[in-house]
MINU-801205 format. One record per residue (C-alpha): residue number from 1; residue in three letters; x, y, z. Coordinates in steps of 0.2 Angstrom, whole numbers, plus 5000, padded with zeros to 4 digits. Example, Ala and Ser with C-alpha at 12.3 -4.5 7.8 and 13.67 -1.06 7.14 Angstrom:
<pts>
+-----+--------+------+-------+------+
! num ! residu ! east ! north !   up !
+-----+--------+------+-------+------+
!   1 !    Ala ! 5062 !  4978 ! 5039 !
!   2 !    Ser ! 5068 !  4995 ! 5036 !
+-----+--------+------+-------+------+
</pts>
This chain:
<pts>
+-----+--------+------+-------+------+
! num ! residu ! east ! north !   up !
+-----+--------+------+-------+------+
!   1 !    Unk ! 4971 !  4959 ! 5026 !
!   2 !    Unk ! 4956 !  4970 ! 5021 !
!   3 !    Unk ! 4946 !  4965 ! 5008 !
!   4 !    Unk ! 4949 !  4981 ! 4996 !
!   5 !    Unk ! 4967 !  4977 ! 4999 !
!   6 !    Unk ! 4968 !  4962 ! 4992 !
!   7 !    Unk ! 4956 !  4968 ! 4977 !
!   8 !    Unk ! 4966 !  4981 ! 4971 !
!   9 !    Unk ! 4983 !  4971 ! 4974 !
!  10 !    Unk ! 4975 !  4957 ! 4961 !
!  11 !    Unk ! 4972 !  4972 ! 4949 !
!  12 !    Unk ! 4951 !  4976 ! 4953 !
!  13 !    Unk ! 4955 !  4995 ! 4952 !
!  14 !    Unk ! 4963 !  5005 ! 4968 !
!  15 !    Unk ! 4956 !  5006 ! 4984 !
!  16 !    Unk ! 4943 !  5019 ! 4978 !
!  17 !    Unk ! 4937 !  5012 ! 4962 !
!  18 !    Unk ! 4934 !  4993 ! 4973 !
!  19 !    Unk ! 4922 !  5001 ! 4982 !
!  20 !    Unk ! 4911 !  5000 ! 4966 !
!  21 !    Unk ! 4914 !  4984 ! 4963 !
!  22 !    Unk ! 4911 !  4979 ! 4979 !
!  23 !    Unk ! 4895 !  4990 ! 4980 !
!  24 !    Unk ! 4888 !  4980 ! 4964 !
!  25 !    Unk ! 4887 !  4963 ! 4975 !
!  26 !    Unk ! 4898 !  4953 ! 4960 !
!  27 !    Unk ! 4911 !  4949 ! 4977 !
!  28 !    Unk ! 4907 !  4934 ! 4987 !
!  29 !    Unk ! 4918 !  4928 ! 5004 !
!  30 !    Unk ! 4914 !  4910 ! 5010 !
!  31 !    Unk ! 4899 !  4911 ! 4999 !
!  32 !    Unk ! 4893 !  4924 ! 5006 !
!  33 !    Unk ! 4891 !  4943 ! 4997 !
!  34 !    Unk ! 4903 !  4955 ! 5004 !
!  35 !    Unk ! 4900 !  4974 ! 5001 !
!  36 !    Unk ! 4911 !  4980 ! 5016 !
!  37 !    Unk ! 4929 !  4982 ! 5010 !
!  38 !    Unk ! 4937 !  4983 ! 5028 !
!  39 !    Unk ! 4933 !  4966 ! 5031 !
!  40 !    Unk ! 4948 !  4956 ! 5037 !
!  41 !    Unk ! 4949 !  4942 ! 5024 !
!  42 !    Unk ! 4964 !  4927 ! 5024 !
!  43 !    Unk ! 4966 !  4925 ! 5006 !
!  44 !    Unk ! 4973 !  4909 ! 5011 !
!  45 !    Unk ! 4959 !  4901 ! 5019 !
!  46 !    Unk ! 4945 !  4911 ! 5012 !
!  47 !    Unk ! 4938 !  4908 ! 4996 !
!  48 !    Unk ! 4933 !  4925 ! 4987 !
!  49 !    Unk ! 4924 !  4925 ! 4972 !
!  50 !    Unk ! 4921 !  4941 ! 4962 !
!  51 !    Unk ! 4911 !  4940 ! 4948 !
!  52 !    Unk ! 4911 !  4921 ! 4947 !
!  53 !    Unk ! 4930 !  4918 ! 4946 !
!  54 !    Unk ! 4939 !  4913 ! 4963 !
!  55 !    Unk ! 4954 !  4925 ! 4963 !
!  56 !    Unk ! 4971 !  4916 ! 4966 !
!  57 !    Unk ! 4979 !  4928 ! 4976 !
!  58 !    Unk ! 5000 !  4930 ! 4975 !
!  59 !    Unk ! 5008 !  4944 ! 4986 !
!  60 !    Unk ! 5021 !  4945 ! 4970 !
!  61 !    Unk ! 5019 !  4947 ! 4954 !
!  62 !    Unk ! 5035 !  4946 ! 4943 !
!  63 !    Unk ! 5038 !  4949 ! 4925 !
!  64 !    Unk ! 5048 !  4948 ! 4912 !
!  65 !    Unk ! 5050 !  4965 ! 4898 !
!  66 !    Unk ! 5057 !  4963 ! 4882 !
!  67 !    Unk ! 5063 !  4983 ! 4884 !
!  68 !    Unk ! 5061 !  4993 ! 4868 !
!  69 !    Unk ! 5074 !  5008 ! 4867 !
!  70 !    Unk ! 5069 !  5024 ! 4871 !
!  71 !    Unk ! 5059 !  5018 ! 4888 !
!  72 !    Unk ! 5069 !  5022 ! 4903 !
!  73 !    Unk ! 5070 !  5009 ! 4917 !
!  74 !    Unk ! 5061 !  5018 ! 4931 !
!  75 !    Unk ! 5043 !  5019 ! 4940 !
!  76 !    Unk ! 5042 !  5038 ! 4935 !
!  77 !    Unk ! 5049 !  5050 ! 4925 !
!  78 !    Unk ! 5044 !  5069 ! 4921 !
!  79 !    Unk ! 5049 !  5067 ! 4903 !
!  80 !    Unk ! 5050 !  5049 ! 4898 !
!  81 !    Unk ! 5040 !  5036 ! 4894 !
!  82 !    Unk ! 5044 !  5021 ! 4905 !
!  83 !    Unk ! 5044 !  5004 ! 4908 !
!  84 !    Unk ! 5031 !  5003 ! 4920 !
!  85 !    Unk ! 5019 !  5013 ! 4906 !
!  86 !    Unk ! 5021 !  4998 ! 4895 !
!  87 !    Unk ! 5011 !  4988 ! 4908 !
!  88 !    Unk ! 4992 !  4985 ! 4908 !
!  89 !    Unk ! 4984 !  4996 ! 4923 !
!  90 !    Unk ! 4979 !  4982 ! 4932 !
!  91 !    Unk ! 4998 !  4976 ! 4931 !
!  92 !    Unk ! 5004 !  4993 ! 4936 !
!  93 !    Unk ! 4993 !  4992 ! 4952 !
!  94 !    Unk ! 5003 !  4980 ! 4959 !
!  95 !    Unk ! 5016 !  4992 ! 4959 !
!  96 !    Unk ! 5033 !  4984 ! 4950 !
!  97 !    Unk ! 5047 !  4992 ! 4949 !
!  98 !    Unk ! 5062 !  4986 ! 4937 !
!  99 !    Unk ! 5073 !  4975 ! 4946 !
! 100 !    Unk ! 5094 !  4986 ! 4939 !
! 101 !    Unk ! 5090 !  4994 ! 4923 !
! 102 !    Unk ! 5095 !  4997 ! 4907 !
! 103 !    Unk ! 5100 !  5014 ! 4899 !
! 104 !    Unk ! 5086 !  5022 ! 4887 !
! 105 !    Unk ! 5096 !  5015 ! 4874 !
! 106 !    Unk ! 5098 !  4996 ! 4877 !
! 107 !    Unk ! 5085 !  4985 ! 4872 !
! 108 !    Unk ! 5082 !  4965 ! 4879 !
! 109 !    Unk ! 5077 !  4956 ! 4896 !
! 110 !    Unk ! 5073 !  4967 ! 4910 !
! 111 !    Unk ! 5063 !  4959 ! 4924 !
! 112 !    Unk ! 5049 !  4969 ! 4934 !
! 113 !    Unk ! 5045 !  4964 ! 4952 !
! 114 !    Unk ! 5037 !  4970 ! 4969 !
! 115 !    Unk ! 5048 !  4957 ! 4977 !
! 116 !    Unk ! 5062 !  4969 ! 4987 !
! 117 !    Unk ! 5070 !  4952 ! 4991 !
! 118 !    Unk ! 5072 !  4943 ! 4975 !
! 119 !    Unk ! 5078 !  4960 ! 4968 !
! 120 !    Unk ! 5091 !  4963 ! 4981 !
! 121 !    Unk ! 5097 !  4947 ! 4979 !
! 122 !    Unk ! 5101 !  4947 ! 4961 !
! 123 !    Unk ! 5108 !  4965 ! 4960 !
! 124 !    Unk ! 5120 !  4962 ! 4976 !
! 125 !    Unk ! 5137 !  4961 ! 4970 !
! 126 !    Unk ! 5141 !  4947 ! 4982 !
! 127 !    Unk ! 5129 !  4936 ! 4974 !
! 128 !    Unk ! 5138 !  4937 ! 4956 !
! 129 !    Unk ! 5124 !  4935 ! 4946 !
! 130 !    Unk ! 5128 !  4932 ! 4927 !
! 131 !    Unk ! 5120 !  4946 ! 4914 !
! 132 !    Unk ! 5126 !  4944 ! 4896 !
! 133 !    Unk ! 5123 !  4954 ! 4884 !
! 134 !    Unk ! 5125 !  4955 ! 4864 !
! 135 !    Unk ! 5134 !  4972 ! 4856 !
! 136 !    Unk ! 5142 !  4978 ! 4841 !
! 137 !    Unk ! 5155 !  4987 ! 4842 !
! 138 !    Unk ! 5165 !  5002 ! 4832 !
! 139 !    Unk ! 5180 !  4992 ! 4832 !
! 140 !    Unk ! 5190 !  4977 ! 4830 !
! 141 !    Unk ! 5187 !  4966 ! 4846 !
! 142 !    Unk ! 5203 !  4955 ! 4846 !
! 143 !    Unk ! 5213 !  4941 ! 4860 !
! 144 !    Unk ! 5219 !  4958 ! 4869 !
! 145 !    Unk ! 5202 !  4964 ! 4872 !
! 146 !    Unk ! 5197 !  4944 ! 4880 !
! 147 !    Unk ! 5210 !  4943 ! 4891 !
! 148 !    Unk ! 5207 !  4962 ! 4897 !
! 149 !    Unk ! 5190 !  4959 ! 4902 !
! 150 !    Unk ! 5194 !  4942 ! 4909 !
! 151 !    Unk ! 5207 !  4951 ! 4921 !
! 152 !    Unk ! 5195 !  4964 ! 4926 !
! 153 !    Unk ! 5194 !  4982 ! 4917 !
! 154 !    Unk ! 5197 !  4998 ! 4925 !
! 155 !    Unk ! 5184 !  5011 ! 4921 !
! 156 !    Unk ! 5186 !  5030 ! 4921 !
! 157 !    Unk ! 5181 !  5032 ! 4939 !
! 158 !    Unk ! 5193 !  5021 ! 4946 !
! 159 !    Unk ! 5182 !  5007 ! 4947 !
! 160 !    Unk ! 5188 !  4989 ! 4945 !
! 161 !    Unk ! 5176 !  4977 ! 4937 !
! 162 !    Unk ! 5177 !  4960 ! 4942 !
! 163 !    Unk ! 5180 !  4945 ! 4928 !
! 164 !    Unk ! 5170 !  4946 ! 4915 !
! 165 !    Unk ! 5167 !  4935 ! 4898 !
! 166 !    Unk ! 5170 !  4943 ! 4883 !
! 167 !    Unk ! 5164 !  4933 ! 4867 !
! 168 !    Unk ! 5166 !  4936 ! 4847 !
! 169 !    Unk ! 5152 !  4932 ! 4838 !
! 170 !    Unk ! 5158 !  4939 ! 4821 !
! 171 !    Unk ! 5167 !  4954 ! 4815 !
! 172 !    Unk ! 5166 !  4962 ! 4799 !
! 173 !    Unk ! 5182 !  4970 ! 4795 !
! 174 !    Unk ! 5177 !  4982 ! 4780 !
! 175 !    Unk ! 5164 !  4992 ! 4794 !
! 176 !    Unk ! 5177 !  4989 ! 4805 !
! 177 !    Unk ! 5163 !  4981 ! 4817 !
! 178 !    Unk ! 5163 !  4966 ! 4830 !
! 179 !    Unk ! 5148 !  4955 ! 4836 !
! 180 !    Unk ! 5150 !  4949 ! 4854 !
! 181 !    Unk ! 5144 !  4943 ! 4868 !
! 182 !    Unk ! 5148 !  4949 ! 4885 !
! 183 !    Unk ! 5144 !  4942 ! 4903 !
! 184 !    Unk ! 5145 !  4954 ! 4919 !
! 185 !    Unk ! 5142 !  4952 ! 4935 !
! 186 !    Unk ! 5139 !  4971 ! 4943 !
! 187 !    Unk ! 5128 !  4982 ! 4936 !
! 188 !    Unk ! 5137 !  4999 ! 4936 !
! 189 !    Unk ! 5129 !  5013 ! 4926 !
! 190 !    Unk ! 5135 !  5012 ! 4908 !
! 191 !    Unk ! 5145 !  4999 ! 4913 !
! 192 !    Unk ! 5147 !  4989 ! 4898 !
! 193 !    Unk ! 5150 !  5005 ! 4888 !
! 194 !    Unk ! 5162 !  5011 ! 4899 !
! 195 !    Unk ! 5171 !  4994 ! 4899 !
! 196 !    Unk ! 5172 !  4995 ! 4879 !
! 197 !    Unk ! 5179 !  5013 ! 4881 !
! 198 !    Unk ! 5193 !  5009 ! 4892 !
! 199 !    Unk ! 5199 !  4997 ! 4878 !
! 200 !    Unk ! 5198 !  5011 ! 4865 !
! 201 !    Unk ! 5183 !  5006 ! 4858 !
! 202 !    Unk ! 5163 !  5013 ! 4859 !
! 203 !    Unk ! 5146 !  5003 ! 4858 !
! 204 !    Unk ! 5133 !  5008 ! 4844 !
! 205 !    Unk ! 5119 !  4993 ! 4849 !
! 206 !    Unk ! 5118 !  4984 ! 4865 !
! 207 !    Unk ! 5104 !  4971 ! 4871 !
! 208 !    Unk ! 5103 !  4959 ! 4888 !
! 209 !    Unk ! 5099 !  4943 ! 4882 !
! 210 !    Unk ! 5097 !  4935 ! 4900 !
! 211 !    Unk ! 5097 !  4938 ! 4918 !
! 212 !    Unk ! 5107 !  4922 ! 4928 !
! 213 !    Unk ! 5096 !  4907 ! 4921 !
! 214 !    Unk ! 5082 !  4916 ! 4914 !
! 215 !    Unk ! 5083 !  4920 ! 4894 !
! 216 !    Unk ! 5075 !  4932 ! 4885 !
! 217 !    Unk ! 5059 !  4926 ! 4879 !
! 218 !    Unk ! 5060 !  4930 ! 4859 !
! 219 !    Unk ! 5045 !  4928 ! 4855 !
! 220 !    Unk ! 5041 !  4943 ! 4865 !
! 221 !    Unk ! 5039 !  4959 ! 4853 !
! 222 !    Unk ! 5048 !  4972 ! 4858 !
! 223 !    Unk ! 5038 !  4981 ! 4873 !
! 224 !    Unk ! 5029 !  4966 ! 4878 !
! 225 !    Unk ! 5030 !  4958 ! 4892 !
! 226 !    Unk ! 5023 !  4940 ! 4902 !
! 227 !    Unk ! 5025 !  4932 ! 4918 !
! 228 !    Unk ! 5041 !  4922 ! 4923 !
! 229 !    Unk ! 5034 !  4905 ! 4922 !
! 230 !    Unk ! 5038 !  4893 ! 4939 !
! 231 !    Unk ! 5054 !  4887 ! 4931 !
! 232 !    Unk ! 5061 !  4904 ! 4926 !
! 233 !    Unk ! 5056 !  4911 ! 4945 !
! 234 !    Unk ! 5063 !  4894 ! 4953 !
! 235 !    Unk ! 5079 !  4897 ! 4943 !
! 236 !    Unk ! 5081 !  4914 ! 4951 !
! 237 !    Unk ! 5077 !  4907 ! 4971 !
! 238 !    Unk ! 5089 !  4892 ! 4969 !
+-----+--------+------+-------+------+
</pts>
């Protein structure tokens, strides 16, 4: 890999800007200074320094997003902020990009990757990878509504949903409001809205509170973001 390369994949600026920090000798290879940013480095084997600090080098970077509403989950948009502005520059370097999404509306877990693999594999269908996510609901939720989703709802399009957990948290019968919990395993666009809707009801709040075995971090404001930590990642890979 050149050297630049790997200096603006670990967030040293783009390939343009490294040259600076090349150019300003604060970048040893082996001990030795490195101004040249073609130079073919094995961030395995070699030991790079820049500005005293050996630079661990990872080919992924994964995050996970406590997503605000009003942020949509994409890499660009012309008139939206999104979730990739909420990342520091050098983080947005390494170019993520949200692994599913969740509407500009829906706040919680959203994890950011440039890992193609990982994200295939926890958005394929075939994998059945649990998503659950707390609502309330205009509505009564009642044993109907359970068993419905359990059997598999039917949405507008004609699509079938597979089994899906469908929890009451609390209901308050004077706003005519339900608290749940519910766990998918697809990710179809407005698919949790769409499910409540076939059953004659609508969602007014709606928040993913984790992503197979990794939970939302609460700690997290909203908007703020941190690394999966090797227990989170390892619980994805297993």
């Amino acid at each position: 890999m050149r050297l630049d390369k790997l200096l603006a994949n670990m967030g040293f600026g783009t390939r343009k800007t490294v040259k600076g920090v090349l150019k300003a000798k604060v970048v040893t290879v082996n001990g030795f200074i490195e101004k040249e940013g073609k130079m073919q480095v094995d961030p395995e084997k070699d030991t790079i320094i820049v500005s005293g600090e050996e630079i661990e080098y990872h080919e992924f970077v994964y995050f996970m997003l406590h997503k605000p509403q009003g942020v949509v989950s994409a890499t660009t948009d012309n008139v939206h902020k999104t979730v990739i502005d909420l990342l520091e520059p050098q983080d947005q370097l390494r170019d993520p990009f949200p692994v599913g999404r969740l509407d500009k509306d829906t706040e919680g877990l959203l994890i950011l990757t440039n890992d193609g693999t990982l994200a295939h594999n926890l958005l394929s269908p075939k994998k059945h990878v649990d998503k659950c996510y707390e609502a309330i609901i205009e509505g009564i939720v009642e044993e109907k509504d359970i068993q419905e989703f359990a059997s598999g709802i039917t949405l507008d399009d004609g699509f079938n949903c597979q089994s899906a957990r469908l929890e009451i948290v609390s209901i308050d019968f004077e706003k005519e409001q339900s608290i749940i919990r519910v766990t998918i395993h697809e990710g179809k666009f407005h698919q949790v809205k769409r499910m409540f809707e076939a059953v004659d009801k609508s969602v007014s709040y709606l928040k993913r509170l984790s992503m197979g075995n990794v939970q939302l971090d609460e700690t997290l404001e909203l908007g703020d973001y941190r690394q999966l930590t090797k227990a989170e990642l390892d619980s994805l890979t297993d």
